[in-house]
C-alpha positions in Angstrom: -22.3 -19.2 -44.5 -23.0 -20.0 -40.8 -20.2 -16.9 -39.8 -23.1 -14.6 -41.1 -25.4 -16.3 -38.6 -24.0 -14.9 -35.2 -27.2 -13.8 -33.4 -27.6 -10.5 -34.9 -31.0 -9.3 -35.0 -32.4 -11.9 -32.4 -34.1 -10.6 -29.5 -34.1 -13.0 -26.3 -37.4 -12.0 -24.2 -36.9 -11.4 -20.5 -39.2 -14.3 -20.1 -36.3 -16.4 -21.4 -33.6 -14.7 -19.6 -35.6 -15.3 -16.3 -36.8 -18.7 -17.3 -32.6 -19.5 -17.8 -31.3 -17.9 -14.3 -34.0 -19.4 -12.5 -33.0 -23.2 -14.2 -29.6 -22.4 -13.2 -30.1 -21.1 -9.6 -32.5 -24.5 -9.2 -29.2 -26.7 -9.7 -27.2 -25.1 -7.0 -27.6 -27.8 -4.3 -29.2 -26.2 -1.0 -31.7 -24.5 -3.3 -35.5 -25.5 -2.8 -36.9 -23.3 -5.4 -36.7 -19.9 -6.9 -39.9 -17.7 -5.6 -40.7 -14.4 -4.4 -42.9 -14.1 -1.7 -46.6 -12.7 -1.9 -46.0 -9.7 -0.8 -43.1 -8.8 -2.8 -44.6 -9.9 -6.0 -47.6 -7.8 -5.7 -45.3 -4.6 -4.8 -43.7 -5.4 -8.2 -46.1 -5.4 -10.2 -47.6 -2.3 -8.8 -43.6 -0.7 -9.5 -44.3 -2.1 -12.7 -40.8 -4.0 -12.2 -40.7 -7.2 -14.4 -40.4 -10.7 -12.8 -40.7 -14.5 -13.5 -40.1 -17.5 -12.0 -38.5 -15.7 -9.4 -36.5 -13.8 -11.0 -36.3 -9.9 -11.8 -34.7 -9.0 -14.8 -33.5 -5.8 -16.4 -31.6 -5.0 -19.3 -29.8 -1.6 -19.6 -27.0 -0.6 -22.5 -27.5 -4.6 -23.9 -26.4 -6.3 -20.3 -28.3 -7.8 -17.9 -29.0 -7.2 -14.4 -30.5 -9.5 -12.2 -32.3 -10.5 -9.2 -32.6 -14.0 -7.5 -35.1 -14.5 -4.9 -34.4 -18.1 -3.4 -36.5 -20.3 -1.0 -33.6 -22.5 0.6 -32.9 -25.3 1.8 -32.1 -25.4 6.1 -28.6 -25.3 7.8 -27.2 -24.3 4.5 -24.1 -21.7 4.8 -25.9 -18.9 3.0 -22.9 -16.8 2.1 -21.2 -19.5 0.0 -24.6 -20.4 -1.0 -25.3 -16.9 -2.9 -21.8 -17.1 -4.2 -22.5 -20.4 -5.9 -26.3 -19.1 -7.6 -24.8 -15.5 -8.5 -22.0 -17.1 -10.2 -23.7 -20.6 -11.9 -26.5 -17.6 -13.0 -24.0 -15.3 -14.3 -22.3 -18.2 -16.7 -25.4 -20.1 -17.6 -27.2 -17.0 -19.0 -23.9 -15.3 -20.8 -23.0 -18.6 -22.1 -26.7 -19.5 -24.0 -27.9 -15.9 -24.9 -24.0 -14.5 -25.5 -25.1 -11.2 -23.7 -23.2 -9.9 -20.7 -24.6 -10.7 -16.7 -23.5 -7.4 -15.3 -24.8 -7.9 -11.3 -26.3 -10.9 -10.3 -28.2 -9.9 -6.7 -29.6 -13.3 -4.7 -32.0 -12.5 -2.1 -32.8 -15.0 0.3 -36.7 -15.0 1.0 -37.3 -17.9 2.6 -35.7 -21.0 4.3 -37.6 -24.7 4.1 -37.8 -26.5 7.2 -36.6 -29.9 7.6 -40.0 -32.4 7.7 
């Protein structure tokens, strides 16, 4: 009986999907927060793009595409950094909603000062 329960016919919201990468970004150490900046998130919404808790998500031919924007933490190496989030993002969403991550894009908006 549970084989005939795979998923079919539920519908994750983007909300979710966002709500997921941006958990999973958050637990990458030398991460202070997902955000986007002021500026950027008014320019979205005037695009009409679609993002939450920092994070832009689209779906196109049932995959995902998404954008990270990161607030980090100082003298972190960025580069391995953005590998780390793209690829902890990538699993953590494909592994609880069991839909393909196609591009995972991690944009850097902001470094945190140490006190």
């Amino acid at each position: 009986m549970k084989d005939d329960l795979k998923g079919e016919g539920v519908e994750i919201s983007r909300e979710a999907v966002a709500t997921l990468a941006a958990q999973a970004a958050s637990a990458v150490p030398g991460v202070a927060a997902c955000q986007q900046k002021t500026v950027e998130s008014i320019t979205s919404r005037v695009k009409r793009e679609f993002v939450h808790k920092g994070v832009k998500v689209e779906r196109e031919d049932g995959s995902y595409r998404l954008s990270v924007y990161l607030r980090v933490c100082y003298g972190v190496n960025l580069p391995s950094l953005a590998y780390e989030v793209a690829r902890k993002v990538k699993d953590y969403v494909e592994g609880l909603t069991e839909v393909a991550v196609d591009e995972v894009e991690v944009v850097i908006e902001d470094v945190e000062m140490p006190d």
